[in-house]
C-alpha positions, 0 to 999 in steps of 0.5 A, spaced: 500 500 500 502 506 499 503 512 504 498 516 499 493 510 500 495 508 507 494 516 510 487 516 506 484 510 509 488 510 516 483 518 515 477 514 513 477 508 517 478 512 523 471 515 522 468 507 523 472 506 529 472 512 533 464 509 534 466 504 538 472 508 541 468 508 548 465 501 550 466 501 556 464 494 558 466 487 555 459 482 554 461 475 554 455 470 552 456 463 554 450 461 550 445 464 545 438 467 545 432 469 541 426 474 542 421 476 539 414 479 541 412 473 546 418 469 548 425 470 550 429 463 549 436 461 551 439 456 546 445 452 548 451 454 544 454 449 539 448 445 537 447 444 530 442 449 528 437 444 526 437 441 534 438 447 538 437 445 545 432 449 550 436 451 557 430 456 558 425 460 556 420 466 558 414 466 554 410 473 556 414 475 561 411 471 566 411 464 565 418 459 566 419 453 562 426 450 564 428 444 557 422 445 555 418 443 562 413 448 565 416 451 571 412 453 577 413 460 580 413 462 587 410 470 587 417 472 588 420 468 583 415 470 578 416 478 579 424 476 578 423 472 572 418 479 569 424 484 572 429 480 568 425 478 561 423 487 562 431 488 563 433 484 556 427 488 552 430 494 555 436 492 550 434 492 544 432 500 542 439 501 547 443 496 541 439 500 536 441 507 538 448 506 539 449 502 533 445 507 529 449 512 532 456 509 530 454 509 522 451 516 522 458 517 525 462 514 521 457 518 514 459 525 517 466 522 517 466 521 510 464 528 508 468 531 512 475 528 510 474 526 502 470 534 502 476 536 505 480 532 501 476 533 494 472 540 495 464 538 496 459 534 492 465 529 490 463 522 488 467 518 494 463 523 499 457 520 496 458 514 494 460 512 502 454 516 504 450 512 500 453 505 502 453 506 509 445 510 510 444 503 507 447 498 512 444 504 516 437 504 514 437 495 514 440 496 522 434 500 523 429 495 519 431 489 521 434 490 529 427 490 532 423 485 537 417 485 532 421 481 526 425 477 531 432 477 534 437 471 535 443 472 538 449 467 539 455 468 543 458 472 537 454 477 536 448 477 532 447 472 528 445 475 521 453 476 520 450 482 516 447 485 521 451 488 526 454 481 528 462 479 529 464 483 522 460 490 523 465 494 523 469 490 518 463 491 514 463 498 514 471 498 513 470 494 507 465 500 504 470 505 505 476 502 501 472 499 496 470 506 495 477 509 496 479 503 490 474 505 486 476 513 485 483 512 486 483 517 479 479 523 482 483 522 490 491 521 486 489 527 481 487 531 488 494 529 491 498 531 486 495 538 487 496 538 494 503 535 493 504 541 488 501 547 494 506 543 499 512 544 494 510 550 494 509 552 502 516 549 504 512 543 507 512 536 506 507 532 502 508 527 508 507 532 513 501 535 509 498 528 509 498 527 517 495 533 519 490 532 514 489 525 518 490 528 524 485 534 523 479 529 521 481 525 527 480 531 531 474 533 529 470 526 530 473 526 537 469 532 537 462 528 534 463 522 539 460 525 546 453 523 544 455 515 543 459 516 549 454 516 553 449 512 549 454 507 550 455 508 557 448 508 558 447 501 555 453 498 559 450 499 566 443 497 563 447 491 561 451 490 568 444 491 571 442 485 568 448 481 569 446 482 577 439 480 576 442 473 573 445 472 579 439 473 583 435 468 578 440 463 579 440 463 586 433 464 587 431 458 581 434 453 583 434 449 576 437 455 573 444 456 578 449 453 573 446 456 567 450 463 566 449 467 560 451 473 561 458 475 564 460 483 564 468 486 565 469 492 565 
């Protein structure tokens, strides 16, 4: 790769990363779940996809069945069971936000660095805008409790929907766009070596503060994800607690852990 090609992407990509710059929690899930409108349902990890394995589900936030045998609730029990089935439905619209807010980062990033770069209404700036506001607007179609969501210890596990690979996939938009106007960025650069030449300053040196300028400025844009994000890690630490008091308060459910958060 060239310098002129590593600065353009180590500028670009900085925009896609700097979402998830703030994760302030680790989340590790030791089996899979489903949600949808009725039930919540924990799958045991590393069966087959046509003979998953039942640990337990909710069903209207009330109702317990453990290896797919009802399981009788005392009051107490009940009112957890509830607690918890809201807690993991809470989650949801807080995933969405943040996830949403991470791509319309990474669209006001694109603008500002190859508007920057290559002056305004150029076809980079519009063809990363396009990608991306389209995984933005799948993410917001698709990540919804309405349609169903199922969720391995990976991630998501429609890999093109926020699942391992997210951020690579929005990596690999933007150097796809970056290959395919190489002609319109290296006639550019040709005139900002021509102006550096002129200034007294390196091509090299013109080149970083242009990165660092555009890293600058989505730092700048990353308070409101901060926040979100931070919001979402104590709703999951809340939940991870909760687990606990199921576990022991359930005694069928004291070995299963599913969720398990670090910070």
């Amino acid at each position: 790769m060239t310098y002129l090609h590593a600065t353009l992407m180590a500028s670009a990509l900085a925009v896609s990363s700097s979402a998830y710059a703030y994760q302030s929690c680790n989340v590790n899930l030791s089996a899979g779940f489903t949600i949808n409108t009725t039930a919540i349902e924990f799958i045991a990890d590393g069966e087959s996809s046509d003979n998953k394995r039942s640990l337990y589900k909710i069903v209207e936030g009330k109702k317990l069945y453990i290896a797919e045998q009802v399981f009788i609730l005392s009051h107490s029990q009940q009112a957890l069971v509830k607690e918890y089935d809201a807690k993991i439905r809470h989650l949801v619209p807080q995933v969405k936000t943040v996830a949403i807010e991470g791509i319309d980062l990474a669209v006001d990033g694109v603008n500002v660095a190859f508007n920057d770069l290559l002056g305004e209404g150029n076809s980079v700036a519009a063809d990363l805008t396009k990608e991306l506001t389209l995984i933005r607007q799948q993410v917001a179609a698709n990540l919804s409790i309405e349609k169903g969501i199922s969720i391995g210890v990976e991630g998501l596990e429609s890999e093109s929907l926020l699942g391992k690979d997210f951020e690579q996939r929005i990596e690999s938009v933007v150097q796809k766009a970056v290959v395919n106007s190489m002609g319109s960025i290296l006639m550019s650069m040709g005139q900002q070596m021509m102006a550096a030449e002129g200034s007294g300053e390196s091509f090299e040196t013109r080149m970083e503060k242009f990165a660092q300028r555009i890293e600058d400025e989505m730092n700048m844009r990353t308070s409101i994800i901060a926040k979100d994000s931070q919001a979402l890690c104590e709703s999951i630490t809340q939940l991870d607690g909760l687990e606990e008091q199921l576990k022991s308060n359930i005694k069928p459910l004291s070995t299963i852990n599913v969720f398990t958060v670090t910070k």
